[in-house]
N, CA and C of each residue as an Amber inpcrd file, in Angstrom:
protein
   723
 112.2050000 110.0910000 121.7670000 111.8520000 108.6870000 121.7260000
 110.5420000 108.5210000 120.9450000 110.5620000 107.6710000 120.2450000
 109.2600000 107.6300000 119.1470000 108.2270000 106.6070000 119.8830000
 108.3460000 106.0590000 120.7470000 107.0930000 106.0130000 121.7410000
 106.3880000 107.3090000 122.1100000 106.7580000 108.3370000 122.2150000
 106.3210000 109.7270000 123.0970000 105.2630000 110.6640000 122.1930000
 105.6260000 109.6110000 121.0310000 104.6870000 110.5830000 119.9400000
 103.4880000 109.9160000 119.7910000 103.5480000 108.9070000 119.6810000
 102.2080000 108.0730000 119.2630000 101.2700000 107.0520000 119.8470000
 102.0170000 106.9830000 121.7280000 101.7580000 106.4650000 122.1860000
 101.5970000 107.0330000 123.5400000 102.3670000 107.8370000 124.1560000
 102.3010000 108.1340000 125.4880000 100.7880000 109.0690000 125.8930000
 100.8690000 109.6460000 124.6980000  99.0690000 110.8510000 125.0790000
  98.4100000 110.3070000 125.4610000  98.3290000 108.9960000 124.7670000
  97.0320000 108.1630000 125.0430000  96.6770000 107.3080000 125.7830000
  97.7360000 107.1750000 127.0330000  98.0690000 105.8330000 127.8570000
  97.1980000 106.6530000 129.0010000  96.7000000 107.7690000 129.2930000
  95.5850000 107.9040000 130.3290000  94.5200000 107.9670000 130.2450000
  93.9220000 107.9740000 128.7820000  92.1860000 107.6860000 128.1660000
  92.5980000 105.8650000 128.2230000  94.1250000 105.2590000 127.7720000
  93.7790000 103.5430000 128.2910000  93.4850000 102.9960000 129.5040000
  94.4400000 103.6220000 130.3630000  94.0050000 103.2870000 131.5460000
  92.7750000 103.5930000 132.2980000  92.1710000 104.5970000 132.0220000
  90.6780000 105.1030000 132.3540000  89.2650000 104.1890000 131.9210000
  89.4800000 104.1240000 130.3640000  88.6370000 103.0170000 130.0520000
  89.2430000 101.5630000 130.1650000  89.7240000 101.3670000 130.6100000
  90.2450000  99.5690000 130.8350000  90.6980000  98.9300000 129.6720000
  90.7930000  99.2380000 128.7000000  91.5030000  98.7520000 127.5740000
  92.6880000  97.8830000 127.3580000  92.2300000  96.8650000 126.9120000
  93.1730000  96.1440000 127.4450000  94.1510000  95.4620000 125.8930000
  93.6800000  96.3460000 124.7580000  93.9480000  95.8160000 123.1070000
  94.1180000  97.2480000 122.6730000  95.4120000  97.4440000 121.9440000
  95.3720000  98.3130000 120.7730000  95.0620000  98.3680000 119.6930000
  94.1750000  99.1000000 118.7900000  93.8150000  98.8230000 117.7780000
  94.6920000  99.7480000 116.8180000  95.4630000  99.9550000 116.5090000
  96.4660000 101.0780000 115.3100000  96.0260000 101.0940000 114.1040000
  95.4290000 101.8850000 113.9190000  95.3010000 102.8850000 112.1360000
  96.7780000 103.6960000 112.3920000  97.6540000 103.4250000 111.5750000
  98.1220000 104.4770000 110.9150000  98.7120000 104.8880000 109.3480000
  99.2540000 105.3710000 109.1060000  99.2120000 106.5430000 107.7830000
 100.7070000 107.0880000 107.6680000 100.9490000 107.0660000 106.1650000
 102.2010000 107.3470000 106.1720000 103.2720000 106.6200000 106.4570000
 104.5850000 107.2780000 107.0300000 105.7990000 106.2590000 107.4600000
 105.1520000 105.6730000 108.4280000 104.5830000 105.7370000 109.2170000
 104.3110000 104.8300000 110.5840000 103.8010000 103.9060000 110.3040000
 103.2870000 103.7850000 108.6920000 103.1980000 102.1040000 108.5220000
 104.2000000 101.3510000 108.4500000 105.7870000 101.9680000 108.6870000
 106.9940000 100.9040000 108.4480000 107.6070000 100.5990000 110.0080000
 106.4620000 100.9280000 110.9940000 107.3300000 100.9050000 112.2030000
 106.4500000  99.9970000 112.7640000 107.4180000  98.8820000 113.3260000
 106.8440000  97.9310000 114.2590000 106.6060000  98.3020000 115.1900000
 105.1870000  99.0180000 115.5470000 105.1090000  99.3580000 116.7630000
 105.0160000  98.4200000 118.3600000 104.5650000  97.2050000 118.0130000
 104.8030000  96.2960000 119.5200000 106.6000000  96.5200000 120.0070000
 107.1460000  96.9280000 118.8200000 108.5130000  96.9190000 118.9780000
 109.0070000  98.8850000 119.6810000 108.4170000  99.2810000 120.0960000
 108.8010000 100.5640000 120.3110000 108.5620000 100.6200000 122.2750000
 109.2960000 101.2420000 122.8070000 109.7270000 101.0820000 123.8220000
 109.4110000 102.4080000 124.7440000 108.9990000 102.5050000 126.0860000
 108.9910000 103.9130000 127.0750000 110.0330000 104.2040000 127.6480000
 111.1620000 103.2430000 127.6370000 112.4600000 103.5480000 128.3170000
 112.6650000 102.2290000 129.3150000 111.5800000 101.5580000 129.4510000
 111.6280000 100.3160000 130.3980000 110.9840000  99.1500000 129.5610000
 110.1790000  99.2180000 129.2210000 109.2010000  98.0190000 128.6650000
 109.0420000  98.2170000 127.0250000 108.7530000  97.2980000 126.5550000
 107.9360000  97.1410000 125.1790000 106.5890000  97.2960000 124.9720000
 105.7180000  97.8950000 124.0020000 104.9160000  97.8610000 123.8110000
 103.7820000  96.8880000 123.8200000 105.1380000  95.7230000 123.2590000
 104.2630000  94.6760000 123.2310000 104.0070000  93.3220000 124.7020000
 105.2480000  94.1590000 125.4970000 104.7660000  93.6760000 127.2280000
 103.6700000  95.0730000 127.8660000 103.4070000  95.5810000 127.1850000
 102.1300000  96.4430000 128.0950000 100.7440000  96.3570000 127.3810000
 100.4300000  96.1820000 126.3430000  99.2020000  95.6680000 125.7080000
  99.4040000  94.7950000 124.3870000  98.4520000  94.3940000 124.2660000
  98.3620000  93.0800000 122.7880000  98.2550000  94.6970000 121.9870000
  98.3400000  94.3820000 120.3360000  98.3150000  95.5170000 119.3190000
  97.8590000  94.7150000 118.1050000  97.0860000  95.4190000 117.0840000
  96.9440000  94.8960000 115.8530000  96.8570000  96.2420000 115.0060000
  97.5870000  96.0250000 113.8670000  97.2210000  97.3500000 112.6110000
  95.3770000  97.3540000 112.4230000  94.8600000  98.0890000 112.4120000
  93.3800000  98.0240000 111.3720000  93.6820000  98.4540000 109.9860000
  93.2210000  98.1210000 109.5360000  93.5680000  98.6950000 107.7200000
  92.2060000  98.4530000 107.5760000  92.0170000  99.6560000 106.3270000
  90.5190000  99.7830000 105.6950000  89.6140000  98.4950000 106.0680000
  90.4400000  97.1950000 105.0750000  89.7040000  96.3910000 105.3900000
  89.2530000  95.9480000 106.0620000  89.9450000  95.7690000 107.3770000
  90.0880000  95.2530000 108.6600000  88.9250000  95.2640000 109.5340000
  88.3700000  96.7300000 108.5080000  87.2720000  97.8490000 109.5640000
  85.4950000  96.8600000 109.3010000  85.7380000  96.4550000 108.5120000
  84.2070000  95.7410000 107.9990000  84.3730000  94.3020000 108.8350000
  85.5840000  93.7210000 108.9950000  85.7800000  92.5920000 110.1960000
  85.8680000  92.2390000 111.3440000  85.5180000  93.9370000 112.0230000
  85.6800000  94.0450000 113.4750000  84.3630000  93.5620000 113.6230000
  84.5440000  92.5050000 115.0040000  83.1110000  91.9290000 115.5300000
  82.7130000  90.3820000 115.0770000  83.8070000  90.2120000 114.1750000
  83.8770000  88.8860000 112.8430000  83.8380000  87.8480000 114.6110000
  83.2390000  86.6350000 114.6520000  83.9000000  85.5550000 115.7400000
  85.3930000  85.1020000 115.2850000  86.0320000  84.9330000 116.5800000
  87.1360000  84.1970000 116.3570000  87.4870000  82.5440000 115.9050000
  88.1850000  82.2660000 116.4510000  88.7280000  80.7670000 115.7880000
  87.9290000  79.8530000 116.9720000  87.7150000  78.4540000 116.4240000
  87.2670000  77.5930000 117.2960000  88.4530000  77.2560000 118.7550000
  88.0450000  76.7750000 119.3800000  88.8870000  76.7630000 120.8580000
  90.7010000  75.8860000 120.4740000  90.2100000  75.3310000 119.7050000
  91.3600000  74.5080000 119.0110000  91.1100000  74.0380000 117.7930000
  91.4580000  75.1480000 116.8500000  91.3220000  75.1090000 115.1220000
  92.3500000  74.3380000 114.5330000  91.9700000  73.5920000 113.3690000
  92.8600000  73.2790000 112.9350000  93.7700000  73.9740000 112.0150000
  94.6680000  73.6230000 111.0980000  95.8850000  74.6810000 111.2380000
  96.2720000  73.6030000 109.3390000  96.5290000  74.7540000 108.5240000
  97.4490000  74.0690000 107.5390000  98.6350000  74.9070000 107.2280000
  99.6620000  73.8930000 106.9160000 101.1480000  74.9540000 106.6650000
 101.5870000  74.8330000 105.6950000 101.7640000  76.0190000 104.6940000
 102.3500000  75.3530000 103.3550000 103.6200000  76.1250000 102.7940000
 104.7970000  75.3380000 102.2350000 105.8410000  76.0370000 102.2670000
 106.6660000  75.6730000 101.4200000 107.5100000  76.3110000 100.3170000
 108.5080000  76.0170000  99.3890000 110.1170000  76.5140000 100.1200000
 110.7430000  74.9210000 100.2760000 112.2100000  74.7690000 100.4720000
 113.2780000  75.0330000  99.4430000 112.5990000  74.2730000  98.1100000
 113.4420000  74.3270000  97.3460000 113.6700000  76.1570000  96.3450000
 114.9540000  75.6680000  95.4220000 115.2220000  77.3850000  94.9610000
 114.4040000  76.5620000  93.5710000 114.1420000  78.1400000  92.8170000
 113.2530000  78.4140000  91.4320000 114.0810000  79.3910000  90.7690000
 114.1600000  79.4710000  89.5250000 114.6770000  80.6290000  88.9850000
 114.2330000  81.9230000  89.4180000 115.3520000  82.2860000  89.9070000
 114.7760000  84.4040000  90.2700000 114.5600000  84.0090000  92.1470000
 114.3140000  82.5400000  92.5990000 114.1080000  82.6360000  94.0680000
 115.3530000  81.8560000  94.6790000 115.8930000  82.2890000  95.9050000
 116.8950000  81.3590000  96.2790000 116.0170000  80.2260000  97.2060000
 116.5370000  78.8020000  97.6920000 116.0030000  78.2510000  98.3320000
 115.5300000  78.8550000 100.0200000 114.8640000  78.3470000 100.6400000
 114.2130000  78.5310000 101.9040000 113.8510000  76.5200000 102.9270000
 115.7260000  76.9960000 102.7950000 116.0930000  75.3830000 103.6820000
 115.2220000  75.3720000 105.3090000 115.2630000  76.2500000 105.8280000
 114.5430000  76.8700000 107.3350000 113.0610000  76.2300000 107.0300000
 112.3860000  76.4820000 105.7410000 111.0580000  76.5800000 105.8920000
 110.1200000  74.6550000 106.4820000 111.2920000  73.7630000 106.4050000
 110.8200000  72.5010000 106.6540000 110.2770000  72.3220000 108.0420000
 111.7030000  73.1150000 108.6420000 111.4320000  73.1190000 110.6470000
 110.3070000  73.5270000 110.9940000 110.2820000  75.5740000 110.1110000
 109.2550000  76.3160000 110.0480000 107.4100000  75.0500000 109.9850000
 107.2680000  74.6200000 109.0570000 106.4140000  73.8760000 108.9210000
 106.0560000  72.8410000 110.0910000 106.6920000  71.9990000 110.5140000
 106.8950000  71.1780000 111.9260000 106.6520000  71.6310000 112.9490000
 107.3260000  73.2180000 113.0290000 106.5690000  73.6880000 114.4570000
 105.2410000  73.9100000 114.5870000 104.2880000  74.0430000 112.9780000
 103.4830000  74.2980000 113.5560000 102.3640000  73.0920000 113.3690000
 102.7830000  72.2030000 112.5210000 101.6920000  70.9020000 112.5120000
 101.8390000  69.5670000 112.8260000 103.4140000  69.9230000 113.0080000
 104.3960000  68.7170000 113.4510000 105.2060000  68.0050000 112.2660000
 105.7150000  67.0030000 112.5930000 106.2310000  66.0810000 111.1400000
 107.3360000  65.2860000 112.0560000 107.7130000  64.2170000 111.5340000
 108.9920000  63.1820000 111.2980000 109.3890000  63.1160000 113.0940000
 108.0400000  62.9670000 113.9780000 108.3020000  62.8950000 115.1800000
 108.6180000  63.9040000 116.2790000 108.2240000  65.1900000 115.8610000
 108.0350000  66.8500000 116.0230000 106.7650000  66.7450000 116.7280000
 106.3700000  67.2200000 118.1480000 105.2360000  67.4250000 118.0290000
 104.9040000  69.0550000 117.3180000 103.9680000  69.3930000 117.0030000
 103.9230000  70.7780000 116.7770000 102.9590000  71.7110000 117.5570000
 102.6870000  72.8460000 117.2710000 101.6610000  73.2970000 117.9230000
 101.0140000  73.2040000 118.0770000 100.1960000  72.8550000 116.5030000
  98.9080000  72.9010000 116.6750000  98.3940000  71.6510000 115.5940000
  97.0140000  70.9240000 115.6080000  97.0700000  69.7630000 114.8490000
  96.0200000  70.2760000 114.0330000  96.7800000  69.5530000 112.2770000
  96.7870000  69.8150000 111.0170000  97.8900000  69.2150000 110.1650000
  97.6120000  69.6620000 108.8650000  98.5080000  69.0870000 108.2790000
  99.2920000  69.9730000 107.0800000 100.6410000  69.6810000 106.4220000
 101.4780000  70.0910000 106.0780000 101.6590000  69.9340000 104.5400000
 102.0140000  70.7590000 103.7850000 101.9750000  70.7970000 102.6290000
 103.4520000  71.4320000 101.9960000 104.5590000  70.4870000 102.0170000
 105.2990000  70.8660000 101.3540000 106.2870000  71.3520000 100.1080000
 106.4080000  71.6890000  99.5140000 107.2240000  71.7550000  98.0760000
 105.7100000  71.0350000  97.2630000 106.2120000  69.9940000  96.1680000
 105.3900000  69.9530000  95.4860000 103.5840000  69.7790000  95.9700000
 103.9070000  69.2790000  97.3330000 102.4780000  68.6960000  97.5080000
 101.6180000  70.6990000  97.9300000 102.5900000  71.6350000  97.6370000
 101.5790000  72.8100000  97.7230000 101.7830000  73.5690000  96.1960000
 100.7060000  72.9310000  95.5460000 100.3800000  73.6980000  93.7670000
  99.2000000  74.3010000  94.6840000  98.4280000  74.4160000  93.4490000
  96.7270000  75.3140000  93.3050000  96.0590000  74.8230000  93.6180000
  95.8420000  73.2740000  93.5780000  94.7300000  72.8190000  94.0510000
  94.8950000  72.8360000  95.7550000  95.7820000  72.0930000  95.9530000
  96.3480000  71.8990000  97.8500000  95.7960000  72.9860000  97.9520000
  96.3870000  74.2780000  97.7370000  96.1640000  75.4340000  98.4250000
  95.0460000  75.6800000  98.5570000  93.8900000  75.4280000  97.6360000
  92.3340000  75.8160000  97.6940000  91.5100000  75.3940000  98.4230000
  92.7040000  73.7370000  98.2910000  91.7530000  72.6600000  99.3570000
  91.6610000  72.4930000 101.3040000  93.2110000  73.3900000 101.2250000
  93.2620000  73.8360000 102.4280000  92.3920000  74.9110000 103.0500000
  92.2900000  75.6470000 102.1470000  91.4230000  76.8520000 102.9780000
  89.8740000  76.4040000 102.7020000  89.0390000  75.2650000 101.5890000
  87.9150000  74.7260000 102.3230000  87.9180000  73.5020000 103.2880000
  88.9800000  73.1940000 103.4540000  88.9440000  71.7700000 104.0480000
  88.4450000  72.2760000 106.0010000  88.2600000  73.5270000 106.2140000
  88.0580000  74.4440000 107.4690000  88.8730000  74.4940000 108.2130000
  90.5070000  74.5840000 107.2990000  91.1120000  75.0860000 108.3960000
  91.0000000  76.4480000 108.7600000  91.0350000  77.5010000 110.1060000
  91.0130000  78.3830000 110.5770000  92.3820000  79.0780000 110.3710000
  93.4420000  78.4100000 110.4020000  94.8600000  78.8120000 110.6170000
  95.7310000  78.4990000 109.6240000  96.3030000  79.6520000 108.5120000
  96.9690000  78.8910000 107.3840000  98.3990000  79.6260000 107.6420000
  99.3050000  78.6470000 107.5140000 100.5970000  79.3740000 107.3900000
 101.1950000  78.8790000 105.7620000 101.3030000  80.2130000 105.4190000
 102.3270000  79.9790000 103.8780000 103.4550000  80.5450000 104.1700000
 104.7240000  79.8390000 103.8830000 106.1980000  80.2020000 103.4190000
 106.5600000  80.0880000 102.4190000 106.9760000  80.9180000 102.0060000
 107.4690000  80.8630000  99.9820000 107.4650000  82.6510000 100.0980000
 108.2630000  82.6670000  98.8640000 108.1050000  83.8160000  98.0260000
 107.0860000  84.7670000  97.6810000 106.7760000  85.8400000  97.7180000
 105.8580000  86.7500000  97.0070000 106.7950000  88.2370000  96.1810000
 106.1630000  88.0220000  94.7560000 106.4500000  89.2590000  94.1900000
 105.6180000  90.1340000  94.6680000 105.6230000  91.5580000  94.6360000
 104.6580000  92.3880000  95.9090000 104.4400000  93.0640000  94.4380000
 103.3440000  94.1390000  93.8540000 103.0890000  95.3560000  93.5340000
 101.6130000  95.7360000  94.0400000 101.8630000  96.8600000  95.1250000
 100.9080000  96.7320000  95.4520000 100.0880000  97.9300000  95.3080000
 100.4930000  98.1790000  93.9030000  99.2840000  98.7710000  93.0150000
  98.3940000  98.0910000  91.9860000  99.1310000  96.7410000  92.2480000
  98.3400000  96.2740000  90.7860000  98.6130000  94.4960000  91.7970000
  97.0980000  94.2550000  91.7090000  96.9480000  92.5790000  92.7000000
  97.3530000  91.8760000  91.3990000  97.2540000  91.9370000  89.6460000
  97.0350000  91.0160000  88.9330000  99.0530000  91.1740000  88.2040000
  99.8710000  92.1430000  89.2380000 101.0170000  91.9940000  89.0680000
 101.6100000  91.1320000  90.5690000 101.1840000  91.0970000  91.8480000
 101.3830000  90.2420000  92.7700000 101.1960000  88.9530000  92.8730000
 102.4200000  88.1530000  93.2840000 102.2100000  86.9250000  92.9410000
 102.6870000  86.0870000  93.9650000 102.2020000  85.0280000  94.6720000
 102.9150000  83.9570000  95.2450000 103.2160000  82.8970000  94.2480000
 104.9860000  82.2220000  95.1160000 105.5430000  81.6120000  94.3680000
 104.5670000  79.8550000  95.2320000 104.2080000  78.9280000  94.3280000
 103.6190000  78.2980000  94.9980000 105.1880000  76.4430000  94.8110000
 104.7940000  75.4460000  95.4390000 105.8590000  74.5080000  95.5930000
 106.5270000  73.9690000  94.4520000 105.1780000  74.1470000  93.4130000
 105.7660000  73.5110000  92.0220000 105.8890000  74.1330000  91.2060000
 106.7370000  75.4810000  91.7570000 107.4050000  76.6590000  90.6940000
 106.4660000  77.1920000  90.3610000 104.7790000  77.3420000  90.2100000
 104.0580000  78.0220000  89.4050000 103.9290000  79.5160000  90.1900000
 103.4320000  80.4650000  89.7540000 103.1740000  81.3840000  90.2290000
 101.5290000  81.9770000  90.2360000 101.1460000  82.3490000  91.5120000
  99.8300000  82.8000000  91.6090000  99.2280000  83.8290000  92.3100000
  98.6640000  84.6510000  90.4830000  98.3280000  85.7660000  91.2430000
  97.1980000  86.7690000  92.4980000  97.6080000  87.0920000  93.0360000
  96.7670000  87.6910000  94.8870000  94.9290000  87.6860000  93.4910000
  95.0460000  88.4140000  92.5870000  94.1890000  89.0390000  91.3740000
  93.2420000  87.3860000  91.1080000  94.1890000  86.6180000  91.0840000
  93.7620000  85.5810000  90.3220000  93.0690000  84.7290000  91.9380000
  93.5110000  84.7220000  92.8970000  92.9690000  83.7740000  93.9190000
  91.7940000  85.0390000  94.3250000  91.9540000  86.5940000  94.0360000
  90.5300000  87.1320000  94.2370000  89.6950000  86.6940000  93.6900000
  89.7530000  86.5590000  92.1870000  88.7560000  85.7700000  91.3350000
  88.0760000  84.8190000  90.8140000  88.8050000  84.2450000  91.4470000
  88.7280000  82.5200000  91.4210000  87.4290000  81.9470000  92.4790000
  86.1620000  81.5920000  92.5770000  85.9850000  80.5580000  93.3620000
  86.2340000  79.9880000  93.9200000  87.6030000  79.0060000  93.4910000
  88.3940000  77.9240000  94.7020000  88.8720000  78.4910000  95.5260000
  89.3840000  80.0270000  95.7140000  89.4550000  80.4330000  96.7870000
  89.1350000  81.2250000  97.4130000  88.5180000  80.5610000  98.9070000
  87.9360000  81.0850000  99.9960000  88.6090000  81.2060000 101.4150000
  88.4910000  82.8410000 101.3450000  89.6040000  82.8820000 102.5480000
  88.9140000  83.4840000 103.8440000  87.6630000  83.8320000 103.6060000
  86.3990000  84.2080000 104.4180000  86.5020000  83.2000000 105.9520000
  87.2590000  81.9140000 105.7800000  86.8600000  81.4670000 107.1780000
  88.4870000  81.6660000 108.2120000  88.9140000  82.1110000 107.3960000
  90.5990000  82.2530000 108.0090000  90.4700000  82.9290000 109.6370000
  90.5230000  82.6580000 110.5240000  91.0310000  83.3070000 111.1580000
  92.5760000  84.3090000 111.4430000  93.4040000  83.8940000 111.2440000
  94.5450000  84.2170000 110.9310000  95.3490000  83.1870000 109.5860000
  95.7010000  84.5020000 108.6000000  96.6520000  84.0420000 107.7110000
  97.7750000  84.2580000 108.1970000  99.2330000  83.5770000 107.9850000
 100.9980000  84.1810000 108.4200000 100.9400000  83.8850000 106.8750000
 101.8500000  85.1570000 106.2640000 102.7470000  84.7510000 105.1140000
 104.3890000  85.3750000 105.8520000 105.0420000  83.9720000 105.8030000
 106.2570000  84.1290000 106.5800000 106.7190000  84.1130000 105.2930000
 107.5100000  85.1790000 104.5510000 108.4460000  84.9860000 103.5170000
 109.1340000  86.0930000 103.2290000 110.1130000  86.3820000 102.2760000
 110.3560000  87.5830000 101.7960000 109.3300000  88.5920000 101.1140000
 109.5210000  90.0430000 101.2670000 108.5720000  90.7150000 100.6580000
 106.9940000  90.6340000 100.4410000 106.3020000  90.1620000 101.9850000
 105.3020000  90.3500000 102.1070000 104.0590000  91.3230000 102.1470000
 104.8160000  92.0850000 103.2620000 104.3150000  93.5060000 103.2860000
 105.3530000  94.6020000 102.8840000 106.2680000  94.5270000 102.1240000
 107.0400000  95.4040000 101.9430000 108.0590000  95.0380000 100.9870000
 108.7700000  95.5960000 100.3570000 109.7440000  95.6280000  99.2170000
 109.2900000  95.9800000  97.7730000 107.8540000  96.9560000  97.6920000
 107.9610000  97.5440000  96.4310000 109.1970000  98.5290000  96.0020000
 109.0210000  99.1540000  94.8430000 110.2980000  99.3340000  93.7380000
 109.3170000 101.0030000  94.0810000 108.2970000 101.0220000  94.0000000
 107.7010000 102.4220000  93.9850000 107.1270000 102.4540000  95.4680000
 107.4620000 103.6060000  95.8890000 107.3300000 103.4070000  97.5000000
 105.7760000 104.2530000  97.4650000 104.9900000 104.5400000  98.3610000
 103.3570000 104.7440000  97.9530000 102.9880000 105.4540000  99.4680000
 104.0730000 106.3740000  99.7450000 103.6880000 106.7440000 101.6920000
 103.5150000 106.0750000 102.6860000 104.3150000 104.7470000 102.5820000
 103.8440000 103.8040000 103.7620000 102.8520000 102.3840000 103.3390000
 102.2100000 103.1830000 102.1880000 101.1800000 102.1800000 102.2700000
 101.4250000 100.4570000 101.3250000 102.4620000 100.6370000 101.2380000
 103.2030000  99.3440000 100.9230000 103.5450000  98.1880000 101.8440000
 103.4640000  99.2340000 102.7440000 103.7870000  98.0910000 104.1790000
 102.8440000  97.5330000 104.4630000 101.5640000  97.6570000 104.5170000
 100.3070000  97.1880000 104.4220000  99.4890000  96.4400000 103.3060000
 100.2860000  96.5020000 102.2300000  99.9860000  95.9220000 101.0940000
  99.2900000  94.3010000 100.8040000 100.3720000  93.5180000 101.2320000
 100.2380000  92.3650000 101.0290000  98.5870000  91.8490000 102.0520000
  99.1740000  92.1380000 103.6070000  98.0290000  91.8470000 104.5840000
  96.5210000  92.6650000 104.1560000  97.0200000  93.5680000 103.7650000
  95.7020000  94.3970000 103.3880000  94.9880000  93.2890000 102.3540000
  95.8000000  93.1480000 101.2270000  94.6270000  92.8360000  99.9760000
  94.1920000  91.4670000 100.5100000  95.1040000  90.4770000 101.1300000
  94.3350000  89.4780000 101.7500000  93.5250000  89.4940000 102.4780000
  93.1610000  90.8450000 103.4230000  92.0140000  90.8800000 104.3750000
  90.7100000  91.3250000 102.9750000  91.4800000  91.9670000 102.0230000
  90.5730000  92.3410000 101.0350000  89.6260000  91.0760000 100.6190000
  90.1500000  89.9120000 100.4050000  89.5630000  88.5010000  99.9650000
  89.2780000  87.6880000 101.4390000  88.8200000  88.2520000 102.3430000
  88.1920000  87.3430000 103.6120000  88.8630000  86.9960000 104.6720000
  90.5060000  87.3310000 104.5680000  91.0990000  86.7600000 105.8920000
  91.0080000  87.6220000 106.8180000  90.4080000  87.5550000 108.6390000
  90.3700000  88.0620000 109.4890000  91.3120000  88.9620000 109.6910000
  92.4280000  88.2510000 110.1790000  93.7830000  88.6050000 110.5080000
  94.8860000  88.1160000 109.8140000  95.8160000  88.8970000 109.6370000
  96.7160000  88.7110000 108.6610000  98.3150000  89.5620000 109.4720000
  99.1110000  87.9660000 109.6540000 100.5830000  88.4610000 110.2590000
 101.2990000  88.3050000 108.7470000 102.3530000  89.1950000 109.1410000
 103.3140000  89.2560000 107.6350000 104.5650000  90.5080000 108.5410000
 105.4970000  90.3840000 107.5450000 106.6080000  90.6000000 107.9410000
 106.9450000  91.9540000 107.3220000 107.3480000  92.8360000 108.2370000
 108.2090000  94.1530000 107.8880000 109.1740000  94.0610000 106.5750000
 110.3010000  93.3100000 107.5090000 111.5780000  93.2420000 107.5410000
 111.7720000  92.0330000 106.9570000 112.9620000  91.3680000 106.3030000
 113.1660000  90.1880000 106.4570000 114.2340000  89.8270000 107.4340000
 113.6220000  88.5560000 107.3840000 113.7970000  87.2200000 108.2870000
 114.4850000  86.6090000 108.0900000 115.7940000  85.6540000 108.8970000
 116.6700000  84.5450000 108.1940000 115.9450000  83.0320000 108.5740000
 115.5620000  82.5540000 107.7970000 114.5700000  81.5200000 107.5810000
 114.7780000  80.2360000 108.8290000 115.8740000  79.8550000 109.0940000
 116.7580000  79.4630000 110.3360000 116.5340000  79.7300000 111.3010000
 115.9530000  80.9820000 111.6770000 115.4500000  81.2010000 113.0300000
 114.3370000  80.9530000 112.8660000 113.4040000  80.6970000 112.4800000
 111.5700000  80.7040000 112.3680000 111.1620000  79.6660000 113.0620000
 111.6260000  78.1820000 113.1620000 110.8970000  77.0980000 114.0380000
 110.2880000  77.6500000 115.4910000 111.4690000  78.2080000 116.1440000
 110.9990000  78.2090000 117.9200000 110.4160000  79.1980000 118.2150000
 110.3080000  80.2360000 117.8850000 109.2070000  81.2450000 117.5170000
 107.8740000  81.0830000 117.1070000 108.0290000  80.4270000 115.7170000
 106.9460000  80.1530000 115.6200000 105.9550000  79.2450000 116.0340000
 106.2400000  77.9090000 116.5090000 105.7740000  76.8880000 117.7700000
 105.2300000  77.7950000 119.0800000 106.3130000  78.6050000 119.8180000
 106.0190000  79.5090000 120.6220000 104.1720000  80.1120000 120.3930000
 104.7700000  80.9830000 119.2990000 103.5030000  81.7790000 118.8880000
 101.8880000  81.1770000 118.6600000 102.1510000  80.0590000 117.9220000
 100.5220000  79.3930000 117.9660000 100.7180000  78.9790000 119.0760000
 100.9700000  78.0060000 119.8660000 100.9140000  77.8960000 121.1360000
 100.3880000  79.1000000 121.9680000 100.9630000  79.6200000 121.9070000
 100.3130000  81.2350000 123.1280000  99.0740000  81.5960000 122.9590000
  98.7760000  81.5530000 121.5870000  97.9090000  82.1720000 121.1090000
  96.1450000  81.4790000 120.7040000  96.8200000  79.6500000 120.5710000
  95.7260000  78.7850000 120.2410000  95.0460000  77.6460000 121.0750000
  96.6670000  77.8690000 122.0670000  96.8680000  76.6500000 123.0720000
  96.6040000  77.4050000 124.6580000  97.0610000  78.2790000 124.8980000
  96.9900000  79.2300000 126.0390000  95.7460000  80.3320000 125.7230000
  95.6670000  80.6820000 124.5830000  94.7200000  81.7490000 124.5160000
  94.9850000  83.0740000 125.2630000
């Protein structure tokens, strides 16, 4: 059982010191394994302690303060298809759960940026306008050897590179508490595989440019399921604490 390897040694130095958070560095394949998702034979990982990856970056942000008691929140997301992308019909609900819309309450209050109304500027203006909490849905091309070949697909078809929002001024991602990039090929789907460390790619270089915390996806997702989950999740997390 692949709990027994990387987790069980250490569950009597947790319980000894009171630990009540995992912090995971790891290396290699074990960056492709969801570990909240790995199991002792009864429970989940992620019903016996909270977990977060650390990555290099991560390491200069430990100690960073968290989010205000109730941050505000922007969501930005492309529905429609682009050449080379298929559409992402799911991503409207996705958006609603978390800022609301068309009589939705949502999770958390903020505001929403859909299809065209998320180009370059929206996006810049969201992350100074102080929101704490950004959710993007859309597309990303991943190489995550090269940031000025990675690209998000943004609402009005343009594309923008991770390289280019490092360099840029307008964007500041230093106050993020948590980024989500809910999309395809976030943390994963390079063409040259790099020991794991692809899986970490995407979240990494964004913690690289200021974001605290950074959720992103293994695996993909069918876009259709994302609303009640994701409502769920800021809620637990912004609303319950």
């Amino acid at each position: 059982m692949l709990f027994d390897a990387p987790i069980k040694p250490l569950e009597a130095d947790v319980r000894q010191t009171g630990s009540r958070t995992l912090l995971l560095s790891l290396d290699g394949p074990l960056r492709c394994v969801p570990m909240a998702a790995l199991r002792d034979g009864e429970r989940w990982l992620a019903e016996m302690y909270p977990s977060a990856v650390v990555t290099m970056s991560a390491m200069k942000l430990l100690g960073k303060e968290g989010a205000a008691a109730k941050p505000a929140a922007a969501a930005l997301g492309v529905t429609a298809s682009w050449p080379g992308f298929p559409a992402f019909p799911g991503v409207a609900a996705e958006i609603e759960a978390v800022v609301g819309g068309a009589g939705c309450p949502g999770a958390m209050e903020g505001k929403s940026f859909p299809d065209a109304a998320f180009d370059r500027a929206t996006f810049a203006s969201s992350l100074s306008s102080g929101a704490q909490v950004v959710r993007v849905a859309s597309h990303f091309t991943l190489d995550p050897t090269c940031l000025a070949r990675t690209s998000l697909l943004l609402g009005d078809g343009a594309r923008l590179s991770l390289d280019g929002m490092r360099t840029s001024a307008d964007f500041d991602f230093t106050g993020l508490d948590l980024l989500t990039l809910s999309a395809c090929d976030t943390v994963s789907g390079a063409r040259r595989m790099e020991n794991g460390f692809e899986a970490e790619s995407m979240g990494e270089a964004f913690q690289r440019v200021g974001a605290s915390s950074v959720l992103a996806a293994l695996l993909p997702v069918d876009d259709m399921s994302g609303p009640e989950p994701t409502r769920e999740f800021y809620r637990l997390r912004y609303a319950e604490g």
